[in-house]
DOTI-444738 format. One record per residue (C-alpha): x, y, z; residue in one letter; residue number from 1. Coordinates in steps of 0.2 Angstrom, whole numbers, plus 5000, padded with zeros to 4 digits. Layout:
REM DOTI-444738
<pt x="X" y="Y" z="Z" res="A" n="NUM"/>
...
***
This chain:
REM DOTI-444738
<pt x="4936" y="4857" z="5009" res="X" n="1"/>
<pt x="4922" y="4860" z="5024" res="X" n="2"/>
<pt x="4923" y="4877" z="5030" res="X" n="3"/>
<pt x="4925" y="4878" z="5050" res="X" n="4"/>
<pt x="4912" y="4881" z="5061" res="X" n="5"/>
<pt x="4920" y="4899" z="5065" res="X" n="6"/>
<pt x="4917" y="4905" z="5046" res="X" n="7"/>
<pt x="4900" y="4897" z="5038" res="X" n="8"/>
<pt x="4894" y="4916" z="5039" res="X" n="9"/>
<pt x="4905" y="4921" z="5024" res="X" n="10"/>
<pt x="4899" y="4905" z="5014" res="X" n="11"/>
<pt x="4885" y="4912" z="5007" res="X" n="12"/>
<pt x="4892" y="4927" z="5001" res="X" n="13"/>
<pt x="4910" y="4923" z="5001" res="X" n="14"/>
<pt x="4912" y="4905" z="4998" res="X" n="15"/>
<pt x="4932" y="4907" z="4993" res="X" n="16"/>
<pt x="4935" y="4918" z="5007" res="X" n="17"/>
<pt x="4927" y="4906" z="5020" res="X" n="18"/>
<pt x="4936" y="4893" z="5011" res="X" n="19"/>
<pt x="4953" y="4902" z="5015" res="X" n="20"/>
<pt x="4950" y="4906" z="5031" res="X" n="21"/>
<pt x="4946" y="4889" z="5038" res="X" n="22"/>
<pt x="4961" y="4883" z="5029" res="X" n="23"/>
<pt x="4971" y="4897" z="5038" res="X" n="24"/>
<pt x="4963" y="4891" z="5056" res="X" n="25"/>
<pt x="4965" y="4870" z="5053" res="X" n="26"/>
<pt x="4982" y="4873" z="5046" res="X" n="27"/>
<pt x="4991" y="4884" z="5058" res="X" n="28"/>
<pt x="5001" y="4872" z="5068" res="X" n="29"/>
<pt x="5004" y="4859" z="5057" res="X" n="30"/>
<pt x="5008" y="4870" z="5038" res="X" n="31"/>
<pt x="5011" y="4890" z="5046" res="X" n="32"/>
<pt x="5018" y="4896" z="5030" res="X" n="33"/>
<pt x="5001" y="4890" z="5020" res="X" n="34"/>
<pt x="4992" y="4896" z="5035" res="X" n="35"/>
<pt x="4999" y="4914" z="5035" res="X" n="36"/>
<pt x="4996" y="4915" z="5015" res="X" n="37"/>
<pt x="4977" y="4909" z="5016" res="X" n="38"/>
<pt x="4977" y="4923" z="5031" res="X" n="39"/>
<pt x="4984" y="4936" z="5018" res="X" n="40"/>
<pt x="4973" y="4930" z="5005" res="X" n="41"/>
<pt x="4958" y="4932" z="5015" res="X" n="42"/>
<pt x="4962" y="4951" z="5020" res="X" n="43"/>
<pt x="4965" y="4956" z="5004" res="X" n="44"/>
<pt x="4950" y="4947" z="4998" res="X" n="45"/>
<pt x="4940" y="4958" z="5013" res="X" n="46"/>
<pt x="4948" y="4973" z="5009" res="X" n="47"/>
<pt x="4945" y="4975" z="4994" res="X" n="48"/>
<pt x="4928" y="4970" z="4996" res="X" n="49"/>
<pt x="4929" y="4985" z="5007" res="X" n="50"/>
<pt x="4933" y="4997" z="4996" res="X" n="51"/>
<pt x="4922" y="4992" z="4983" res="X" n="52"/>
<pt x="4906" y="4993" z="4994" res="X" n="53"/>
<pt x="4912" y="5010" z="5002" res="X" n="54"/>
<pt x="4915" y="5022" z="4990" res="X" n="55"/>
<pt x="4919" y="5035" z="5003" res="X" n="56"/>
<pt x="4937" y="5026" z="5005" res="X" n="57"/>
<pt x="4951" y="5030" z="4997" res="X" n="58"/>
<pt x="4967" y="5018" z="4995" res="X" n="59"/>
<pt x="4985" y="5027" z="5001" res="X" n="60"/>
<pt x="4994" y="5034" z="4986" res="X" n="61"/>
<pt x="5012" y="5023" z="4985" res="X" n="62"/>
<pt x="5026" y="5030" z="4978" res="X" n="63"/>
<pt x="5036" y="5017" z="4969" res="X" n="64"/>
<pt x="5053" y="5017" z="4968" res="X" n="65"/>
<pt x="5055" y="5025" z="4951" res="X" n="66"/>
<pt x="5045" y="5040" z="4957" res="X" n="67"/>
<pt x="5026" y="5034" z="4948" res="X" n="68"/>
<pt x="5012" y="5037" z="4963" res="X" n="69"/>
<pt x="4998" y="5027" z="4961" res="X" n="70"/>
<pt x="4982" y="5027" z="4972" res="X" n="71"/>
<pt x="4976" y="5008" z="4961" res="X" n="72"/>
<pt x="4973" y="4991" z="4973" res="X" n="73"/>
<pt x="4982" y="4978" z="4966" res="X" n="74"/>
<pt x="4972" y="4964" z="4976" res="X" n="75"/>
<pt x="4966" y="4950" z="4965" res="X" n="76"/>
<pt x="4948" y="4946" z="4969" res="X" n="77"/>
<pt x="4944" y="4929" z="4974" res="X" n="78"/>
<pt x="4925" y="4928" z="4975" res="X" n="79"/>
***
């Protein structure tokens, strides 16, 4: 797939991401529901980019719903 216009600044250093967001923006009207999981796919992608890059930020802690906290991203990385 061709990456849009509005994202070849992530194709050198995040060719799947760029890839996922131009899919997001050609797709919205015609397929929403693919559209809104490349959306999702590229955040998590970013943020936990993010967190790896800026040691100063912390993730939330969750509390699950048997009690267990946990302060772990569980974002697969895609690039």
């Amino acid at each position: 797939m061709d990456t849009s216009p509005n994202f070849t600044f992530l194709s050198q250093e995040f060719p799947l991401v760029a890839e996922s967001a131009s899919f997001a923006g050609q797709h919205v009207k015609g397929d929403p529901r693919a559209a809104c999981f490349h959306v999702r796919r590229t955040m998590e992608c970013l943020v936990k980019w993010l967190f790896r890059l800026d040691i100063k930020l912390k993730p939330l802690r969750v509390q699950n719903s048997n009690g267990d906290t946990s302060s772990k991203i569980a974002i697969e990385v895609y690039y």
